[in-house]
C-alpha atoms as an extended CHARMM CRD file, in Angstrom:
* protein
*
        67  EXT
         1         1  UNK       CA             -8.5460000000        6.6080000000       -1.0940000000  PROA      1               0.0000000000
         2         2  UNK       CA            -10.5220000000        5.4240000000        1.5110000000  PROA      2               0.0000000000
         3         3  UNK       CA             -8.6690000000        3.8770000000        4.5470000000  PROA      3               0.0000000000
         4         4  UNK       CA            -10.8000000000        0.8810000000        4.8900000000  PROA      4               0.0000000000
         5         5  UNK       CA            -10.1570000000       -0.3170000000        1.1030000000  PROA      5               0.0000000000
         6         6  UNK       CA             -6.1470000000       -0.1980000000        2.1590000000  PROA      6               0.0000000000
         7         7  UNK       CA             -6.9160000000       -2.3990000000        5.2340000000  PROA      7               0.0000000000
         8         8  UNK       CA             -8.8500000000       -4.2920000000        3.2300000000  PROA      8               0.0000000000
         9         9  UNK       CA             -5.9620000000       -4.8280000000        0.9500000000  PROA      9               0.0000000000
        10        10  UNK       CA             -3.3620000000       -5.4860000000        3.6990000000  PROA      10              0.0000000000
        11        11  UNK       CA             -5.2630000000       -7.7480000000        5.9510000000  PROA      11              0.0000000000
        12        12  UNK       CA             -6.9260000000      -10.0530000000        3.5670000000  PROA      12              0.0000000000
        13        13  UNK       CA             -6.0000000000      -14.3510000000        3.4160000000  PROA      13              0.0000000000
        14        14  UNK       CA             -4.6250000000      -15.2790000000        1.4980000000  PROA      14              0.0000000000
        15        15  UNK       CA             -2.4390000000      -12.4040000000        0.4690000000  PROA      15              0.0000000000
        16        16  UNK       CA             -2.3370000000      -11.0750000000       -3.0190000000  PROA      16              0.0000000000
        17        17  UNK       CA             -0.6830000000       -8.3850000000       -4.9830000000  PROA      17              0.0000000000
        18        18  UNK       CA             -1.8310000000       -4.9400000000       -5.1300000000  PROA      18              0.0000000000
        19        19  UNK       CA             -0.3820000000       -1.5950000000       -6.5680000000  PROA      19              0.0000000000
        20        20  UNK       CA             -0.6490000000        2.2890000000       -5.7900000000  PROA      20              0.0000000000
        21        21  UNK       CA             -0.0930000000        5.1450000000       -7.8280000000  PROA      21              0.0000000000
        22        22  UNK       CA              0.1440000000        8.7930000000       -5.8410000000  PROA      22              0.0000000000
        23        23  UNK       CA             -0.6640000000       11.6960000000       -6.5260000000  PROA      23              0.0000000000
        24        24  UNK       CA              2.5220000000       12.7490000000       -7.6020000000  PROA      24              0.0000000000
        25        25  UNK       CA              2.7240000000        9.9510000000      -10.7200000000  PROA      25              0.0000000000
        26        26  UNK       CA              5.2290000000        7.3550000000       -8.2670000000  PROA      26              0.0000000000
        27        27  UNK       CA              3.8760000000        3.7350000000       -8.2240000000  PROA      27              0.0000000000
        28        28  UNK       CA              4.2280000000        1.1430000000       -5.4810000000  PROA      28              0.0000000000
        29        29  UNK       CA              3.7700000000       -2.6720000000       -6.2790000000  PROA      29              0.0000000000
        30        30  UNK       CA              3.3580000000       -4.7450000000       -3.0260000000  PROA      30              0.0000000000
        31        31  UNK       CA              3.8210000000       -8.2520000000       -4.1390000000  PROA      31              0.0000000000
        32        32  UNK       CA              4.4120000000       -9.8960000000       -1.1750000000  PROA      32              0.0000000000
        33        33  UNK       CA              2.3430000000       -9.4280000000        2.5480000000  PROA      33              0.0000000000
        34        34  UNK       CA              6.1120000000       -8.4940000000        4.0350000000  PROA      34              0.0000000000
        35        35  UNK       CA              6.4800000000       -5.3950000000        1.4190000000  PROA      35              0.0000000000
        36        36  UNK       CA              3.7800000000       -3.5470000000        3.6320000000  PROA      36              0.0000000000
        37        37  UNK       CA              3.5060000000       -2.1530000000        6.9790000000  PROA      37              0.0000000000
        38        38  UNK       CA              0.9110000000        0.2510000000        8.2220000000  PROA      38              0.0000000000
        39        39  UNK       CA              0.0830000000        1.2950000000       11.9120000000  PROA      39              0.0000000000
        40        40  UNK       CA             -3.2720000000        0.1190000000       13.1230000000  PROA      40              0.0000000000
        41        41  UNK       CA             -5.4250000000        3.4750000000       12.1150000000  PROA      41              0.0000000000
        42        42  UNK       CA             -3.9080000000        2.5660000000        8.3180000000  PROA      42              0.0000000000
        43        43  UNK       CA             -3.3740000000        6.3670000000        7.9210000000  PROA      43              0.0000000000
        44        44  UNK       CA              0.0440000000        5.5510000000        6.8140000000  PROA      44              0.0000000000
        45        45  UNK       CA              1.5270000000        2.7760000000        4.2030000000  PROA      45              0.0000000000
        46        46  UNK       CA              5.1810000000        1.8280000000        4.1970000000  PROA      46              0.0000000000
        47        47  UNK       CA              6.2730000000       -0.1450000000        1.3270000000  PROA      47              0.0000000000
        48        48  UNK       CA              9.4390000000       -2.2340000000        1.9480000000  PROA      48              0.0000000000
        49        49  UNK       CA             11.5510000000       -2.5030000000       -1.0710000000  PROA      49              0.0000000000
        50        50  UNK       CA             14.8820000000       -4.5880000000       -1.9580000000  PROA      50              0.0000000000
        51        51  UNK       CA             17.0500000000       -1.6290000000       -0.8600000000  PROA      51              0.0000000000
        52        52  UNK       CA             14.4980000000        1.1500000000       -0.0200000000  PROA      52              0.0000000000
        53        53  UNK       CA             11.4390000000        1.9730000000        2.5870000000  PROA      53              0.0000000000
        54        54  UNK       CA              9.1020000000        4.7150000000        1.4540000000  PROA      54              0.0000000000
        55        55  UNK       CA              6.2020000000        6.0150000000        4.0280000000  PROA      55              0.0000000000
        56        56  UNK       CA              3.2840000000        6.6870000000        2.1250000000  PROA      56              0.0000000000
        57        57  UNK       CA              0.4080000000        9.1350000000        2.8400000000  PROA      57              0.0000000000
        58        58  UNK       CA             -2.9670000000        7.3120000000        2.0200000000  PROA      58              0.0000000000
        59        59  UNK       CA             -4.2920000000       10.9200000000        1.1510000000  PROA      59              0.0000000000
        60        60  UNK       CA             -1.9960000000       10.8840000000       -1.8590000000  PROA      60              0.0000000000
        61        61  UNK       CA             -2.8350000000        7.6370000000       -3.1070000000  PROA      61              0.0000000000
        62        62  UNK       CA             -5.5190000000        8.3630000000       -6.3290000000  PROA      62              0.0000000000
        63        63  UNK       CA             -5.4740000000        4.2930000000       -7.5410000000  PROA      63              0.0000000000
        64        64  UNK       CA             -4.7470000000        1.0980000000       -6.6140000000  PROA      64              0.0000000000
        65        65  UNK       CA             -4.1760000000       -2.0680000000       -8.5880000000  PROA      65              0.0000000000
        66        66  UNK       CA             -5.3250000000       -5.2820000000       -8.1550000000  PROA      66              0.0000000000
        67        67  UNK       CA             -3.0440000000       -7.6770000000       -9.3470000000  PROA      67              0.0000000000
């Protein structure tokens, strides 16, 4: 995935659902702009769950959802 379609994603007003699926089959929903963090080369994703933060490689994401 290219890291300028995850900025994209991240930054853009108003906010609005997207999805990820990895490499290895896992699946990240980001429903809300405060489920996502990144650092400012967007190299990295981290998805905030209820109970859980995963760091995600954006060389292993292979599709995202628009919601």
């Amino acid at each position: 995935m290219k890291v300028s379609e995850i900025k994209g994603l991240v930054e853009r007003h108003p906010f609005r659902p997207f999805a990820v699926r990895l490499n290895n089959g896992a699946q990240y929903t980001f429903k809300d702009a405060r489920d996502v963090g990144a650092p400012k080369d967007y190299r990295l994703l981290i998805y905030f769950g209820k109970s859980e933060a995963v760091r995600i490689d954006t060389d292993s994401i292979v599709e995202i959802f628009e919601r």
